[in-house]
PyMOL commands that place a pseudoatom at each C-alpha (Angstrom):
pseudoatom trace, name=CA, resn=UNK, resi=1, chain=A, elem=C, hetatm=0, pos=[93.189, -132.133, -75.653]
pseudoatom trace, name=CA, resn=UNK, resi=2, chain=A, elem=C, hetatm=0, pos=[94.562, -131.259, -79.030]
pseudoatom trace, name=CA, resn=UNK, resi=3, chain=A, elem=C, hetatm=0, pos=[95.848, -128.226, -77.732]
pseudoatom trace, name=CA, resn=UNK, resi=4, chain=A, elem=C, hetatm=0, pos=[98.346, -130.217, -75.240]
pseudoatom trace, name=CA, resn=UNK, resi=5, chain=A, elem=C, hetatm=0, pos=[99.416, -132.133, -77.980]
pseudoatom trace, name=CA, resn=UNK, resi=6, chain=A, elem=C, hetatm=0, pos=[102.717, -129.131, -78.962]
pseudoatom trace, name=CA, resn=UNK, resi=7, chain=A, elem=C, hetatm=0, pos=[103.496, -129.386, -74.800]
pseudoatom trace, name=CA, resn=UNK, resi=8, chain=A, elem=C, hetatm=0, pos=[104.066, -133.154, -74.828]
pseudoatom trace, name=CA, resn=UNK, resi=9, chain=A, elem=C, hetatm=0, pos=[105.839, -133.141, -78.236]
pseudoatom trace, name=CA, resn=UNK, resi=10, chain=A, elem=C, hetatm=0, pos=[108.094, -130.460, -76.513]
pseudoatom trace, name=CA, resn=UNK, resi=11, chain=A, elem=C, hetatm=0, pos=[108.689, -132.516, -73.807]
pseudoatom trace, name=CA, resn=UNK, resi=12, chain=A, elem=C, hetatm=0, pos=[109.223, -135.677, -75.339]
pseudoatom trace, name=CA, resn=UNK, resi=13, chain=A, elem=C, hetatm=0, pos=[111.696, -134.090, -77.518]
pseudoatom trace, name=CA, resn=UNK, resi=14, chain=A, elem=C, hetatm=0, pos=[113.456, -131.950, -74.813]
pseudoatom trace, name=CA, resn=UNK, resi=15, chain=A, elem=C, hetatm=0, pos=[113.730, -135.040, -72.390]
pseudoatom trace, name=CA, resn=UNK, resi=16, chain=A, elem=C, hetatm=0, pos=[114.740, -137.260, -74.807]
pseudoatom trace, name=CA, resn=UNK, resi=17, chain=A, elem=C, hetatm=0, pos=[117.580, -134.635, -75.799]
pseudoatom trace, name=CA, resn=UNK, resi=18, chain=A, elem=C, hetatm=0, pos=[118.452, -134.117, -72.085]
pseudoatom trace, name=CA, resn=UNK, resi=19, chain=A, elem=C, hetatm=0, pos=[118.935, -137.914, -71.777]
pseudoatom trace, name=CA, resn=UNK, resi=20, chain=A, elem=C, hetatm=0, pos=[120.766, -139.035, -74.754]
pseudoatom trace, name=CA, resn=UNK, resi=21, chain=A, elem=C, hetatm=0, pos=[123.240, -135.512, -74.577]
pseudoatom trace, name=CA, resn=UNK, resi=22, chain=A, elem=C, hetatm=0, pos=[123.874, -136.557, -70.219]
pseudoatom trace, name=CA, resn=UNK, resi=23, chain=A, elem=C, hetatm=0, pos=[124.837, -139.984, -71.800]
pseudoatom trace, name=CA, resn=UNK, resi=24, chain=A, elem=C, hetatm=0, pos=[127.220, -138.280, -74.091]
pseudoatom trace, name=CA, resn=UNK, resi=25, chain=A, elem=C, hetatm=0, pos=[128.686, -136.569, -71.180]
pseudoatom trace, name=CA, resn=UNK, resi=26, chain=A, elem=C, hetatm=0, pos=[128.766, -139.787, -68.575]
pseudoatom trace, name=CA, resn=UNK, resi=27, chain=A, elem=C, hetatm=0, pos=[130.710, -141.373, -71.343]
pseudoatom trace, name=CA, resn=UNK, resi=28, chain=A, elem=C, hetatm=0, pos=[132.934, -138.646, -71.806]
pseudoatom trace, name=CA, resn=UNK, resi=29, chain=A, elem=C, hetatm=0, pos=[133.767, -137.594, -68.680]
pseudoatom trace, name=CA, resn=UNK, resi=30, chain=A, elem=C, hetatm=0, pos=[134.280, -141.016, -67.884]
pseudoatom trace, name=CA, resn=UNK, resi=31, chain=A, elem=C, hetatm=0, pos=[136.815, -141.944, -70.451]
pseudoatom trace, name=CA, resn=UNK, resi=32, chain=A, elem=C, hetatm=0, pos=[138.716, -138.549, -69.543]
pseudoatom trace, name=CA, resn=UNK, resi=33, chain=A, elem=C, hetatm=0, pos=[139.032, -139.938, -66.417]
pseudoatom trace, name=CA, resn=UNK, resi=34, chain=A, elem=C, hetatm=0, pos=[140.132, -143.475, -66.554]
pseudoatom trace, name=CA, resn=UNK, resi=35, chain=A, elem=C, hetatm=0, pos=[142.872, -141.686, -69.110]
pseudoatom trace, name=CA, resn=UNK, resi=36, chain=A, elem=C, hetatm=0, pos=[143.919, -139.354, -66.456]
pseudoatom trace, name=CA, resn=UNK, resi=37, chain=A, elem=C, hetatm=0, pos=[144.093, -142.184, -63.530]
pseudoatom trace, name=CA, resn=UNK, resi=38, chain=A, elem=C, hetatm=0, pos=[146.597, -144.054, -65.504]
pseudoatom trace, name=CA, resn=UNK, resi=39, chain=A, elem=C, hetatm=0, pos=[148.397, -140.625, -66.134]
pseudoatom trace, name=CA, resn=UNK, resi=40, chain=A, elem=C, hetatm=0, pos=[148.124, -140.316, -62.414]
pseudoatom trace, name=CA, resn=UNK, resi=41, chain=A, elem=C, hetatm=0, pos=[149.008, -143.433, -61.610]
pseudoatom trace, name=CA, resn=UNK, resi=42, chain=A, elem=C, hetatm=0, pos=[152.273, -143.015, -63.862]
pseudoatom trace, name=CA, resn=UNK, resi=43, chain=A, elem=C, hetatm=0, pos=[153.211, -139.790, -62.718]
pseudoatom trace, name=CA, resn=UNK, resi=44, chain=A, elem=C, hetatm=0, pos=[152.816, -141.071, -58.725]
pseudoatom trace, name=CA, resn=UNK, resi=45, chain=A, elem=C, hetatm=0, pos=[155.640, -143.650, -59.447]
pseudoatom trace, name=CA, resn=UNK, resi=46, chain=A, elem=C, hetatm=0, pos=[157.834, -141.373, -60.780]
pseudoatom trace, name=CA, resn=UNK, resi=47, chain=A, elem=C, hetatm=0, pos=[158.113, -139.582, -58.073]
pseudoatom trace, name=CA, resn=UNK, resi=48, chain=A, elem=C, hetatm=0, pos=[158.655, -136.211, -59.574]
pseudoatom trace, name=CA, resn=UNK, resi=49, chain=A, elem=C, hetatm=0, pos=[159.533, -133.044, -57.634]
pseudoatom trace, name=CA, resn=UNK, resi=50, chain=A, elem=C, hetatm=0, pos=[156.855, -130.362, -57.272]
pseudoatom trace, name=CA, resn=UNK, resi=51, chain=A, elem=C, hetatm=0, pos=[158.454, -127.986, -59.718]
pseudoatom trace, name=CA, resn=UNK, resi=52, chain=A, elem=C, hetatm=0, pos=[158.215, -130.518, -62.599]
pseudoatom trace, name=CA, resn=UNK, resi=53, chain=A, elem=C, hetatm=0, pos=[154.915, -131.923, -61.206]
pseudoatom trace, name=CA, resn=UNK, resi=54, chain=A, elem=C, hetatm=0, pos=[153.184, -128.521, -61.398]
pseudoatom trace, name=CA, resn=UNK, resi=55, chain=A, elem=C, hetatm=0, pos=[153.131, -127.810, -64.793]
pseudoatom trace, name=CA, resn=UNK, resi=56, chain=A, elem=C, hetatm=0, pos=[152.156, -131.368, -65.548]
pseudoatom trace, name=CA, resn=UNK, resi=57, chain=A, elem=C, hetatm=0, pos=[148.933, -130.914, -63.784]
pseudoatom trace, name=CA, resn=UNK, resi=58, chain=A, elem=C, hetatm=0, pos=[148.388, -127.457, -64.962]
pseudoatom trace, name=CA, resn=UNK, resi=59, chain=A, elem=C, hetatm=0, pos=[148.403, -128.918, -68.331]
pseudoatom trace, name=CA, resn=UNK, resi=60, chain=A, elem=C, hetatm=0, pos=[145.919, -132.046, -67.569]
pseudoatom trace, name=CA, resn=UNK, resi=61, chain=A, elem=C, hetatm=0, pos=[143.197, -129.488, -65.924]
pseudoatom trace, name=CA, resn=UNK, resi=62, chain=A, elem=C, hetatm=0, pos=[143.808, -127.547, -69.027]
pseudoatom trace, name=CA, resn=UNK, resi=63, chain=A, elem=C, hetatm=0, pos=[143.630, -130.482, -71.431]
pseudoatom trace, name=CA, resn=UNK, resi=64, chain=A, elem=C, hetatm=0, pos=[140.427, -131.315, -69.207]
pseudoatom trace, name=CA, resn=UNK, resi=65, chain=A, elem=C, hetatm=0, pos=[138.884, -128.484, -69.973]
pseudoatom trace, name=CA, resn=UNK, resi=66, chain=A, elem=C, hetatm=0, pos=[139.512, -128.524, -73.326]
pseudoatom trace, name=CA, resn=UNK, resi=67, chain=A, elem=C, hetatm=0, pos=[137.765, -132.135, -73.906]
pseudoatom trace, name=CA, resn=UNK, resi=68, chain=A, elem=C, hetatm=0, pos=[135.129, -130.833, -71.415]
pseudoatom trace, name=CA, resn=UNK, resi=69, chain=A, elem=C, hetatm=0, pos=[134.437, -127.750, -73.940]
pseudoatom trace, name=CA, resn=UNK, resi=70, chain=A, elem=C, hetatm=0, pos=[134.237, -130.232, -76.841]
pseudoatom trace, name=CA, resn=UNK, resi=71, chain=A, elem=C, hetatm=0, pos=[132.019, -132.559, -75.447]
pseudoatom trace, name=CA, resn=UNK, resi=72, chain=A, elem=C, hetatm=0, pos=[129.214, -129.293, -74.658]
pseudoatom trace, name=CA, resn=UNK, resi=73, chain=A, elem=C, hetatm=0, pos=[130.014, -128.311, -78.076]
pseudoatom trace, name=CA, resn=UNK, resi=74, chain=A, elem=C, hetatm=0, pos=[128.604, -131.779, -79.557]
pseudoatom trace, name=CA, resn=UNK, resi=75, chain=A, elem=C, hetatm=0, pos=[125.651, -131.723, -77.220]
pseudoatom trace, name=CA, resn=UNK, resi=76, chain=A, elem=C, hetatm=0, pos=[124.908, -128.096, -78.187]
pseudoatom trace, name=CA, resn=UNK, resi=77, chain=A, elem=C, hetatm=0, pos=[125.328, -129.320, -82.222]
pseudoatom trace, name=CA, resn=UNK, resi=78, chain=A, elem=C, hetatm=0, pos=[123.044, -132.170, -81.398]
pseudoatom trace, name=CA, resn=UNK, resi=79, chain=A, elem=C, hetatm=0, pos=[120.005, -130.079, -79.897]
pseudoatom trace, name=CA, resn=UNK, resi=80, chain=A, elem=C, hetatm=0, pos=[121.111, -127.343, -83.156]
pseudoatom trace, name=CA, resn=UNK, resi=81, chain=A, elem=C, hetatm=0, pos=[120.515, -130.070, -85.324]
pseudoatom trace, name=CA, resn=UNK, resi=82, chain=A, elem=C, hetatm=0, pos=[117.043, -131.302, -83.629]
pseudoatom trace, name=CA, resn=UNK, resi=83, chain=A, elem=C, hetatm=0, pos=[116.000, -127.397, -83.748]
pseudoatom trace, name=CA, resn=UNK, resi=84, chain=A, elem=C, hetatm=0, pos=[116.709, -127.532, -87.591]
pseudoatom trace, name=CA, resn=UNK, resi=85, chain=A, elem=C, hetatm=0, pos=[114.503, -130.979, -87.884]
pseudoatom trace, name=CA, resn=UNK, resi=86, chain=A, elem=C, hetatm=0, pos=[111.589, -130.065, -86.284]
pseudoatom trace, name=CA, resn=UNK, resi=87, chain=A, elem=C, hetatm=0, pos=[111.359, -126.556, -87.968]
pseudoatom trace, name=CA, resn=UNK, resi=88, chain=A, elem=C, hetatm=0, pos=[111.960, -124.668, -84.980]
pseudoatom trace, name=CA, resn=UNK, resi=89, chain=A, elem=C, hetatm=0, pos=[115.026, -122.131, -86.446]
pseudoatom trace, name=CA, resn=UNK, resi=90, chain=A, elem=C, hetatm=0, pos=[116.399, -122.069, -89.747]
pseudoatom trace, name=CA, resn=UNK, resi=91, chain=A, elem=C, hetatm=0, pos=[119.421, -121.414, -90.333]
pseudoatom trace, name=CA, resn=UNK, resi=92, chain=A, elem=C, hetatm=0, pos=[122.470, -123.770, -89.060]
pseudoatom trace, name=CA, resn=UNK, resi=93, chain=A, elem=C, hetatm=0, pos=[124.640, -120.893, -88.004]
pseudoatom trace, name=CA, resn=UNK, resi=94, chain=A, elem=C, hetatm=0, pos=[121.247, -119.737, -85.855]
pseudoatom trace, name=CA, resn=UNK, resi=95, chain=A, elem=C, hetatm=0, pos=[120.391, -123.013, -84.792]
pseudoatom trace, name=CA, resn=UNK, resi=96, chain=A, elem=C, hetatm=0, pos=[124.125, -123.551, -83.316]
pseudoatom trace, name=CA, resn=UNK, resi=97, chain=A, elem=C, hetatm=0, pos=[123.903, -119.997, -81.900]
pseudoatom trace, name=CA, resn=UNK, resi=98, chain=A, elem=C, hetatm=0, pos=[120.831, -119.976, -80.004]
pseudoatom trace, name=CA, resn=UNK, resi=99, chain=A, elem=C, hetatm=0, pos=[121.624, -123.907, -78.763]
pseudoatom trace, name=CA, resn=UNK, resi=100, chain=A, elem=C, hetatm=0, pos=[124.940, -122.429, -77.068]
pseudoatom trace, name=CA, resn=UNK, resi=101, chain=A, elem=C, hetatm=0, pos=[123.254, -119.453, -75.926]
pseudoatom trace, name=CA, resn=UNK, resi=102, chain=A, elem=C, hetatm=0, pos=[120.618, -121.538, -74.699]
pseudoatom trace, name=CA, resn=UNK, resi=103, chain=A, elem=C, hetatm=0, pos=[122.506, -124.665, -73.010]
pseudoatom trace, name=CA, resn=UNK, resi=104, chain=A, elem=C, hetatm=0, pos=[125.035, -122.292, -71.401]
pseudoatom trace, name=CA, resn=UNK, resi=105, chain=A, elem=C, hetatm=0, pos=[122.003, -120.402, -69.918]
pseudoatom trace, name=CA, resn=UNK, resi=106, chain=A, elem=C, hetatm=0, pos=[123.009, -116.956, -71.546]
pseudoatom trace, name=CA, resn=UNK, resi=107, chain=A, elem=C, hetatm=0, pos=[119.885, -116.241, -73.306]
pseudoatom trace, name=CA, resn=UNK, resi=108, chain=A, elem=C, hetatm=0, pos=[121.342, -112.885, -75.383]
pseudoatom trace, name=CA, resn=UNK, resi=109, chain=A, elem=C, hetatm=0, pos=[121.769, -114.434, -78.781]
pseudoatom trace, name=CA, resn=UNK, resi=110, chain=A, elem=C, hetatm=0, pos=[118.394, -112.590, -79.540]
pseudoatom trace, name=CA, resn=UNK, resi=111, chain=A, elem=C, hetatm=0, pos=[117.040, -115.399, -81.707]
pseudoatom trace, name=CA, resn=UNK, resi=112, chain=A, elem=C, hetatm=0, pos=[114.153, -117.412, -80.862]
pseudoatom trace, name=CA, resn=UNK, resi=113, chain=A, elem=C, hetatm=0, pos=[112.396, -120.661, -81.444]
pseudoatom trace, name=CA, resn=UNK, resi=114, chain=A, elem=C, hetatm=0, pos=[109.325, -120.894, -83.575]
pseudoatom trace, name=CA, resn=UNK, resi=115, chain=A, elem=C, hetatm=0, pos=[106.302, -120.670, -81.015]
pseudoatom trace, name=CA, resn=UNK, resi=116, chain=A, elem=C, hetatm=0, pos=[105.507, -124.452, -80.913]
pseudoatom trace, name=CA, resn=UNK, resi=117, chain=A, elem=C, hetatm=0, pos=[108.943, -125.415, -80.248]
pseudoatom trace, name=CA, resn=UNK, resi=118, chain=A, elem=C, hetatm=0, pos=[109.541, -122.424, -77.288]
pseudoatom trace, name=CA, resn=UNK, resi=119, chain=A, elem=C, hetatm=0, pos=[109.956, -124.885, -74.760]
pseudoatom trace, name=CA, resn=UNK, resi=120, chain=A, elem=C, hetatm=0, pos=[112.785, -126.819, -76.046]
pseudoatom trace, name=CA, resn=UNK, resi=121, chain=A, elem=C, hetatm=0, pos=[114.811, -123.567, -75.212]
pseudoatom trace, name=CA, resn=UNK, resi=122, chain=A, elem=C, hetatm=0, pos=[114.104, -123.646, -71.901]
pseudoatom trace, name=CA, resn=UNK, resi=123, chain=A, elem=C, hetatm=0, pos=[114.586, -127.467, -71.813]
pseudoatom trace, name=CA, resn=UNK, resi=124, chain=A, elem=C, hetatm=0, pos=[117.926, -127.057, -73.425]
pseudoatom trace, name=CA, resn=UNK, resi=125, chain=A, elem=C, hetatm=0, pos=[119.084, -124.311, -70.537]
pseudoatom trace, name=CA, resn=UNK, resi=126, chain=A, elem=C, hetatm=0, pos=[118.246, -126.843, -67.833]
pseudoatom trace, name=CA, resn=UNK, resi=127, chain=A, elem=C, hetatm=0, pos=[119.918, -129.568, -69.756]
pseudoatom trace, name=CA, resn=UNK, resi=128, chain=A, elem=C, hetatm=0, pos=[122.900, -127.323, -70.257]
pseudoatom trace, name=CA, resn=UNK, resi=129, chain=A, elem=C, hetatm=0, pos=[123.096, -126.800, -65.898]
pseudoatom trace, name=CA, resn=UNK, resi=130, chain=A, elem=C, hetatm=0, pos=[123.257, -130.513, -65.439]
pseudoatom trace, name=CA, resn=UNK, resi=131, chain=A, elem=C, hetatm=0, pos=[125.944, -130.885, -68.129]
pseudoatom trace, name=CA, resn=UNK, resi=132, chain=A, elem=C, hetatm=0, pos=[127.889, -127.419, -67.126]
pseudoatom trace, name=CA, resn=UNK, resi=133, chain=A, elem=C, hetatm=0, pos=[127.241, -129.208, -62.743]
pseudoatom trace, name=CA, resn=UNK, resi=134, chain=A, elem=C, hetatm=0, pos=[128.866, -132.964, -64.009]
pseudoatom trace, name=CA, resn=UNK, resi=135, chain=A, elem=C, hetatm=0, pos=[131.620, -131.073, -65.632]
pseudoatom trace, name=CA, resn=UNK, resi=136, chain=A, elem=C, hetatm=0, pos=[132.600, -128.870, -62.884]
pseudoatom trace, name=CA, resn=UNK, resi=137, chain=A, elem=C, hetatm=0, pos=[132.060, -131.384, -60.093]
pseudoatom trace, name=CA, resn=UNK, resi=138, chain=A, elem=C, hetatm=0, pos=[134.858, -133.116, -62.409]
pseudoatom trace, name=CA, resn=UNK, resi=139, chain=A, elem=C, hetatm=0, pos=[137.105, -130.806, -62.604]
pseudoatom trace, name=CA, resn=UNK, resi=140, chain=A, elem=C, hetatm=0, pos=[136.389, -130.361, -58.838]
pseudoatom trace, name=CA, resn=UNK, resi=141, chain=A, elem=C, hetatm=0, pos=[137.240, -133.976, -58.586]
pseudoatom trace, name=CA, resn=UNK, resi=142, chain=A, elem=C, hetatm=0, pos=[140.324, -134.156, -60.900]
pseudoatom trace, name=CA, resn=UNK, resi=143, chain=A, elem=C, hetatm=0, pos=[142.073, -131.256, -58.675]
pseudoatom trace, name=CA, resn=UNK, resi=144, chain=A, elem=C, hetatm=0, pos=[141.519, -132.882, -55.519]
pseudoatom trace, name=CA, resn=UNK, resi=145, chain=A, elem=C, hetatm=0, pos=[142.638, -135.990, -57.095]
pseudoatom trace, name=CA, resn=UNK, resi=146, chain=A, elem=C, hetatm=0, pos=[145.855, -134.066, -58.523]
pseudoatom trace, name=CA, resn=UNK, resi=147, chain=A, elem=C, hetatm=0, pos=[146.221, -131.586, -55.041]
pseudoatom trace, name=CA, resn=UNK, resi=148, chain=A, elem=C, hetatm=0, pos=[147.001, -134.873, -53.235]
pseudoatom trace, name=CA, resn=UNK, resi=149, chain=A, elem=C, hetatm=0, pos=[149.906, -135.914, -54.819]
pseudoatom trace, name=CA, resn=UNK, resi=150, chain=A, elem=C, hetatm=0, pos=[151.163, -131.731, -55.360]
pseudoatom trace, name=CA, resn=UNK, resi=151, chain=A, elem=C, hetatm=0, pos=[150.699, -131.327, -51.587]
pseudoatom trace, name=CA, resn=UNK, resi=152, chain=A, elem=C, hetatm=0, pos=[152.761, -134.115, -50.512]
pseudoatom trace, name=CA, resn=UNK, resi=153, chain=A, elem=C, hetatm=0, pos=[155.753, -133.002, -53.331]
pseudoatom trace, name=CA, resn=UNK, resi=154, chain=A, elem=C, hetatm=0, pos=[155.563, -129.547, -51.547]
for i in range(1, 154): cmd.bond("trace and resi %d" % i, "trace and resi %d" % (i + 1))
show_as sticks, trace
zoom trace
């Protein structure tokens, strides 16, 4: 029984992680959004022509993005800093390093996690394809939103 003991901590730690970064992200992604319906919502009463309109939305998406990047860069710092806590890696320029590597499923930073905490990599690479899914199913959502209003100016 003992020897199951390093699994669940892994697990425990790696859900927990998974949970409290896809809250980050909800939150996030959600107060991108309600910013970008009221930009919407302004820029659909003034009733600009598609030439001005264009760059507008090429410069939300972008701005998007941009937040979007941020907000996987404090999820990856988060699981960097867990990795340093527990023992797994350590240095912080390693532990930030193989956390991007690992969340954005790359897996060629060539560093590892100490044996017992293995797992947590793998965790952190399925946490990262939820997080990397929600944000492009927003983007997704924020250019349909946007394609409306460019296809009717066209």
């Amino acid at each position: 029984m003992d020897g199951d003991l390093p699994g669940l901590v892994n697990w425990t730690w790696g859900l927990s992680l998974i949970a409290l970064t896809i809250a980050i992200h909800a939150i996030g992604v959600v107060m991108i959004a309600l910013v970008l319906l009221t930009i919407r919502s302004w820029l659909a009463k003034r009733h600009l022509g598609f030439h001005y309109l264009t760059p507008i939305v090429i410069c939300l998406v972008t701005a998007a993005g941009l937040l979007l990047a941020v907000l996987h860069g404090i999820e990856a710092t988060i699981w960097a800093a867990a990795f340093l806590w527990l023992g797994a890696i350590d240095s912080r320029l390693d532990a930030i390093l193989y956390s991007l590597d690992s969340m954005a499923t790359r897996g060629a930073s060539g560093l590892t996690l100490r044996g017992p905490w293995r797992m947590m990599g793998a965790l952190e690479a399925v946490d990262g394809m939820l997080l990397f899914g929600i944000s492009t199913a927003f983007i997704f959502a924020l250019l349909q939103a946007f394609w409306s209003m460019l296809s009717r100016r066209h």
